[in-house]
N, C-alpha and C positions, 0 to 999 in steps of 0.2 A: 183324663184330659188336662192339658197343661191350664197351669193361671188357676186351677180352682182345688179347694181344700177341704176335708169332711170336719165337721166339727157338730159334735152332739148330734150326728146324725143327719143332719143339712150340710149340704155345700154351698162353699161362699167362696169368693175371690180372692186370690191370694195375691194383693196388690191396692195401688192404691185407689179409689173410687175412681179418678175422672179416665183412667186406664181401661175400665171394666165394659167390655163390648156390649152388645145385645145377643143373649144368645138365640142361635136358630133351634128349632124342633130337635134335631136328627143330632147337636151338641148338649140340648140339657138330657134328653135321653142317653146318651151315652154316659153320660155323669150318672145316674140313676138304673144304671146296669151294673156298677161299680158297688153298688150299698147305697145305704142311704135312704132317708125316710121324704125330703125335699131338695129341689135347689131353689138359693135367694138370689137371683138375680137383680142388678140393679144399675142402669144406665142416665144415658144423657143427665152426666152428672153435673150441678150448676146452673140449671136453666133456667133462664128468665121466669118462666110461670109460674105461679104457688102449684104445691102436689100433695097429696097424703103422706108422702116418704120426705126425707133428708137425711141429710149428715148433718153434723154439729160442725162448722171448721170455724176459724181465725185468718184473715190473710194481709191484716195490717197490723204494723204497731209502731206506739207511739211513747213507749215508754212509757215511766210512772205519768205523765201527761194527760195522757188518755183514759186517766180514769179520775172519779170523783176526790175529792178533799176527803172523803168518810173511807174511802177503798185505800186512798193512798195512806191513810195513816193507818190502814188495817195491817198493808201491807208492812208498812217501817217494825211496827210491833210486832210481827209475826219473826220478821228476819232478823228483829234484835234479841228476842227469845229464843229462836229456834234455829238451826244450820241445815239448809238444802246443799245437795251435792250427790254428784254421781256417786254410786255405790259396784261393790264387786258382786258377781254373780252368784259365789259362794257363800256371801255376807244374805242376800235374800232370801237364798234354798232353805239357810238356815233358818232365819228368825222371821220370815214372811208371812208364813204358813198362821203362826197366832194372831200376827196383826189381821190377818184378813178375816181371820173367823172372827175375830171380835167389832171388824166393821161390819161384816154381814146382819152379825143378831144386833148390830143397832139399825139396819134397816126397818121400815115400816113397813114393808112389804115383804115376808119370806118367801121367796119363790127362788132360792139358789140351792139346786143339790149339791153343791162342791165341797169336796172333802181333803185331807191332806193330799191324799192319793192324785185328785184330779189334781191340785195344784201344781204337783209335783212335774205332773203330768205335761201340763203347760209351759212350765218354766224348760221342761226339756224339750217341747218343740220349739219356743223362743232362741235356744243353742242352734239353732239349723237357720233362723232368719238375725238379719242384723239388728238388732234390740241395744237401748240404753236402759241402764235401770239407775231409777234416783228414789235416794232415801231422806226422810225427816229424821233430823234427831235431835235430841232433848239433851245438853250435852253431848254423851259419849253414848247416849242411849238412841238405840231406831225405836220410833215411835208410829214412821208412818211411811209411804213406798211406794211409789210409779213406775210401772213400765213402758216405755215408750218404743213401739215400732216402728224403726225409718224403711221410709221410703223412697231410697235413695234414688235421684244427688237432692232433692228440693223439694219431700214434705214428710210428713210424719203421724203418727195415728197416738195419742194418749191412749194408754190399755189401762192393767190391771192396777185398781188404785186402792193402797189403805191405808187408812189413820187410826190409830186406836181413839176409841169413841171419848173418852175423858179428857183431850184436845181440841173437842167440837165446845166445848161448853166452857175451858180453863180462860178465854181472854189470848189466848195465844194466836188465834186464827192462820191453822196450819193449810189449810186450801187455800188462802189466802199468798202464803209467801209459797207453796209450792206452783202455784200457777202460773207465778208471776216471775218465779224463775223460770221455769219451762218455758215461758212464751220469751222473755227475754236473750236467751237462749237459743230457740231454733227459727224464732223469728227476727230478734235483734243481731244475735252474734254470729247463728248462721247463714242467716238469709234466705228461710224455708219461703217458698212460694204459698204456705199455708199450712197448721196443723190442725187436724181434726180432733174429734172426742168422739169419734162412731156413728152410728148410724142411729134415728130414730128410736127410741129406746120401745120394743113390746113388751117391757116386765113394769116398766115406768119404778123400778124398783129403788131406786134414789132421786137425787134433783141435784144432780151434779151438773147436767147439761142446761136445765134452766138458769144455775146457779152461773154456768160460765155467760148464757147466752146476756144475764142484766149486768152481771160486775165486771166479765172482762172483754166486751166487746164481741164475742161470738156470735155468729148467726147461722141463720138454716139454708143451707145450700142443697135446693129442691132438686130431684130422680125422678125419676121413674123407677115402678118397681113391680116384679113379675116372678111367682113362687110358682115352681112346680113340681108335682106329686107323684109317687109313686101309687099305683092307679086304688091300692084298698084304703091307702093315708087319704085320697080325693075324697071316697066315699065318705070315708069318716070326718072331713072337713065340714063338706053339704049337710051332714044328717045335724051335723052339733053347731055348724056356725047360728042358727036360731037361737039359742040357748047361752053364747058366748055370753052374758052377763052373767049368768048366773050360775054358770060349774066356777065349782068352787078350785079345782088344781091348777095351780099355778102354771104349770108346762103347757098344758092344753089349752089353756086360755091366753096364752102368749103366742101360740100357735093360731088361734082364732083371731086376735088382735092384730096379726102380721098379714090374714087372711082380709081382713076388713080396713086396712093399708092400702090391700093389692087393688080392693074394690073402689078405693077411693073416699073411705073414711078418714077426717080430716081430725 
């Protein structure tokens, strides 16, 4: 079915949120005839009401302005230390691969299987959609690297992001100045209607989106949200959603977490 895309075994929309329909019965089942373990559907994107789901997005800016005395001079340090700038495709294939494993094992939370292979993996389906990639560097050195999804002509989706972990801690504050370019960027110099940072995190595996939602002004633009299963994945939903505190695998309990979204766990 057009508009939607398998990834890790669920389908999701291949598009931007406020595009993404409701699907009917007789459309998620045909997706789930295709392979596929669930589909994430997720609509009336932006709604007035609180929900258990959102996106992360950004849809104003005000330049350095807009943010604190403490932010703004995070950011000056950041961009007098460091160099942000679009980067070549070839330039990430190569040297992205370590930064990311070395931002993963600084997570608190391990629940990422990804390996060179998947990366690789990604960056080749990125070749098929229009993507920016921007790189941190330390001098002449990449130290850290964003992917960004357009959603052309007027939004954008922040993807796959890493810093090597010795720049979280140096005084340099590399989220800092890469954020601040990025939004300067697709909301200052391109005049995006809005950029996002994804959807509702169910691994909670970093605090990126908290991080964007207190220092750069982002907020939660509430969905709706509606998972469906292929009918022995249901069973195995029902018998273990009880239990979702307490299995300890990360997959499954991210699967449970997305399940307790759907039900309106806030």
């Amino acid at each position: 079915m057009n508009g939607f895309y398998l990834y890790r075994q669920a389908w999701r929309f291949d598009g931007p949120p406020h595009e993404e329909p409701k699907l009917e019965r007789k459309e998620w089942q045909a997706l789930l005839r295709q392979g596929g373990l669930l589909v994430r559907n997720t609509f009336s994107f932006d709604q007035k009401e609180e929900s258990s789901f959102w996106y992360v997005i950004k849809d104003s800016y005000d330049g350095m302005e807009g943010y604190s005395s403490n932010e703004r001079n995070k950011i000056r340090r950041s961009t007098k230390e460091l160099t942000f700038k679009k980067i070549e495709y070839d330039l990430l294939k190569k040297e992205g691969w370590s930064i990311l494993k070395a931002t993963y094992e600084d997570y608190a939370v391990s629940d990422r299987n990804m390996d060179e292979k998947l990366f690789l993996d990604y960056l080749s389906s990125c070749e098929s959609q229009p993507f920016d990639y921007w790189g941190v560097f330390d001098k002449e050195q990449l130290i850290g690297f964003c992917t960004v999804w357009l959603w052309l002509p007027d939004s954008c989706e922040y993807g796959l992001i890493g810093v090597r972990p010795k720049y979280k801690h140096n005084n340099t504050y590399p989220y800092y100045g890469l954020f601040h370019t990025l939004d300067a960027y697709y909301l200052g110099e391109k005049g995006f209607h809005y950029v996002a940072d994804g959807a509702r995190s169910i691994t909670e595996h970093s605090q990126i989106q908290d991080f964007l939602i207190s220092n750069f002004n982002f907020r939660k633009a509430y969905c709706q949200l509606a998972v469906h299963y292929q009918w022995l994945m249901k069973i195995a939903v029902s018998l273990l959603y009880p239990f979702r505190k307490i299995i300890p695998l990360p997959r499954i309990r991210a699967i449970l977490n997305m399940e307790a979204m759907q039900r309106g766990e806030k």
